[in-house]
C-alpha positions in Angstrom: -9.2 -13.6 -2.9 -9.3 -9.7 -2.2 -10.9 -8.1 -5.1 -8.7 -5.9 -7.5 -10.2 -2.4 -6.0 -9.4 -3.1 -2.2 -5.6 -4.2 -4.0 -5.7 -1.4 -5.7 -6.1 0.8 -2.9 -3.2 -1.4 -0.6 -1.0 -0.7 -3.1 -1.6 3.1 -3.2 -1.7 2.9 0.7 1.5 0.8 0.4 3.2 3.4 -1.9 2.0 6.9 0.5 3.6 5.0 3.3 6.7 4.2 1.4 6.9 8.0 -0.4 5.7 9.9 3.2 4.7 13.1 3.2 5.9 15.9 1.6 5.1 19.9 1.8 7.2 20.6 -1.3 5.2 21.1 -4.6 7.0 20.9 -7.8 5.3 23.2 -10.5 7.6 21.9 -13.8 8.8 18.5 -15.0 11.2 16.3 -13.0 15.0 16.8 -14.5 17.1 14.2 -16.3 18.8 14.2 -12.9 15.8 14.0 -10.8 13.9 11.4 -13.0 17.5 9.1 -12.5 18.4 9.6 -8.8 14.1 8.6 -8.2 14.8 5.5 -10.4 17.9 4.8 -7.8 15.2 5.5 -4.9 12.6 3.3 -6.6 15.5 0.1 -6.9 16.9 0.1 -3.3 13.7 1.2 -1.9 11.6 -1.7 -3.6 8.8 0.6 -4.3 7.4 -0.8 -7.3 7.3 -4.1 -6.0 4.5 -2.9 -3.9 2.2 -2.8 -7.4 3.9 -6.8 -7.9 0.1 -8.6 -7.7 -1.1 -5.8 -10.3 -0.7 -8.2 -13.3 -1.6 -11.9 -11.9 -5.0 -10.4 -10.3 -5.7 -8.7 -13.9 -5.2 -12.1 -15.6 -7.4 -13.8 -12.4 -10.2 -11.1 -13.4 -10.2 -11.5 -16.9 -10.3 -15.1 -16.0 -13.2 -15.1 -13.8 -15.1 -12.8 -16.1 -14.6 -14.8 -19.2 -15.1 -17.9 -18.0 -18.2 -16.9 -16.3 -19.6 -15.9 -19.7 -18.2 -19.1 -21.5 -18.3 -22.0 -19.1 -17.1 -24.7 -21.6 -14.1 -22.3 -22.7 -12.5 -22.3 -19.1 -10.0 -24.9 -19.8 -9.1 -23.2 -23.4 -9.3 -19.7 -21.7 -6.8 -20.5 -18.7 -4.2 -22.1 -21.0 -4.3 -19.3 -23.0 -3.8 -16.7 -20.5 -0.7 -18.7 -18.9 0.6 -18.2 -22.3 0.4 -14.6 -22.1 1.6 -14.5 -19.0 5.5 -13.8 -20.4 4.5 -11.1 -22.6 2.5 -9.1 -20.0 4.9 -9.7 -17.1 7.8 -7.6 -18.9 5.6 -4.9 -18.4 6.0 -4.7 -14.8 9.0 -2.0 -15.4 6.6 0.1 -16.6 5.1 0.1 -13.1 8.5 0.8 -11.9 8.8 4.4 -14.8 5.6 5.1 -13.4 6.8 5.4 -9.4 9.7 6.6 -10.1 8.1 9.4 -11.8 5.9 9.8 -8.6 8.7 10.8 -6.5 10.5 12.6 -9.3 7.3 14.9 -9.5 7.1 15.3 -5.2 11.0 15.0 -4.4 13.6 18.0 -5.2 17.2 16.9 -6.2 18.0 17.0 -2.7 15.1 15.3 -1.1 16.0 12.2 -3.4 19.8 12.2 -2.4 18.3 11.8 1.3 15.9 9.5 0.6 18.9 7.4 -1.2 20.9 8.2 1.9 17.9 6.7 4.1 17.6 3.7 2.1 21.0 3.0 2.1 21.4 3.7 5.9 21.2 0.4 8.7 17.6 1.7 9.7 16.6 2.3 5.9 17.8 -1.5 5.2 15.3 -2.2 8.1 12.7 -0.5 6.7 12.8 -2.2 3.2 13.2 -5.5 4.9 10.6 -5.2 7.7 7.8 -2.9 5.4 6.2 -6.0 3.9 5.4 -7.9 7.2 4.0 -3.9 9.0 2.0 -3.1 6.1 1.0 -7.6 6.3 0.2 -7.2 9.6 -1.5 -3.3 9.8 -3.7 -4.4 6.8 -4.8 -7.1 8.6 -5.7 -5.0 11.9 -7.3 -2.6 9.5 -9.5 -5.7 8.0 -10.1 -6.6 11.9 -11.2 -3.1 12.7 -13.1 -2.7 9.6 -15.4 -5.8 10.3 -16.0 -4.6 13.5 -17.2 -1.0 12.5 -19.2 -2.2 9.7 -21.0 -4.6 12.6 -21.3 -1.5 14.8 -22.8 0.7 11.8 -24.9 -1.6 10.7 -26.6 -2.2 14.2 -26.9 1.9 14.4 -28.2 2.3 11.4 -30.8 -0.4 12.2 -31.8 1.2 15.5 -32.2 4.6 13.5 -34.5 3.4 11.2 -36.5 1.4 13.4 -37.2 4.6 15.7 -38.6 6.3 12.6 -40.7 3.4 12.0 -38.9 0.9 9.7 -37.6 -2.1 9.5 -34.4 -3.4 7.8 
């Protein structure tokens, strides 16, 4: 199971791939017009499903944490929380308000009527259906990569600190 702060930081890697770059800074609110056309973006784009595990790993936390105080709740604590489950999973459109204010705030009128152009075009349709399995398979060349740098560090830093005398 990853734990919820390296998901948290997928999804927010997930999203700044999805969104891009942008130069253009937007000083005032979104428009009624912007804040619509990045709701459009946010639907055929599938943005907000990026944030989809947000909810099941906060009920898997709150799980692990309470049961871990109260052992011989577990049983009473995980049939509670599957009832909760429906209430808490109609808030996932808030996670889709909350992106679609993202690119309201970064995107000009314009910029969103090409991004809805894009996601409507044969290579846009790509994108959405072939982002899932890059960002899949690039995470898990990141994790490969990662292991192997923390190895690398760690044998460095040992080697540094035993030239000054210590051991660790």
């Amino acid at each position: 199971m990853v734990p919820f702060a390296i998901r948290a930081v997928r999804a927010g890697a997930i999203l700044v791939a999805l969104l891009g770059f942008t130069a253009v800074a937007q000083a005032q609110a979104p428009s009624a017009n912007q804040l619509k056309l990045a709701q459009q973006v946010v639907e055929v784009s599938g943005s907000a499903r990026a944030f989809d595990s947000v909810i099941p790993q906060l009920f898997r936390q709150m799980y692990a944490t309470y049961a871990q105080q109260n052992p011989d709740l577990s049983k009473e604590l995980a049939g509670t929380l599957e009832g909760l489950i429906p209430e808490f999973e109609k808030r996932k459109e808030e996670i889709a308000v909350i992106v679609s204010r993202a690119f309201a705030e970064k995107f000009t009128e314009a910029e969103l009527n090409d991004l809805l152009t894009f996601y409507n075009s044969p290579t846009g349709k790509k994108l959405i259906a072939q982002n899932p399995e890059i960002l899949r398979d690039a995470y898990t060349k990141t994790q490969e990569w990662s292991g192997k740098l923390t190895q690398q560090l760690d044998k460095r830093l040992k080697e540094e600190m035993k030239k000054k005398g210590h051991t660790i």
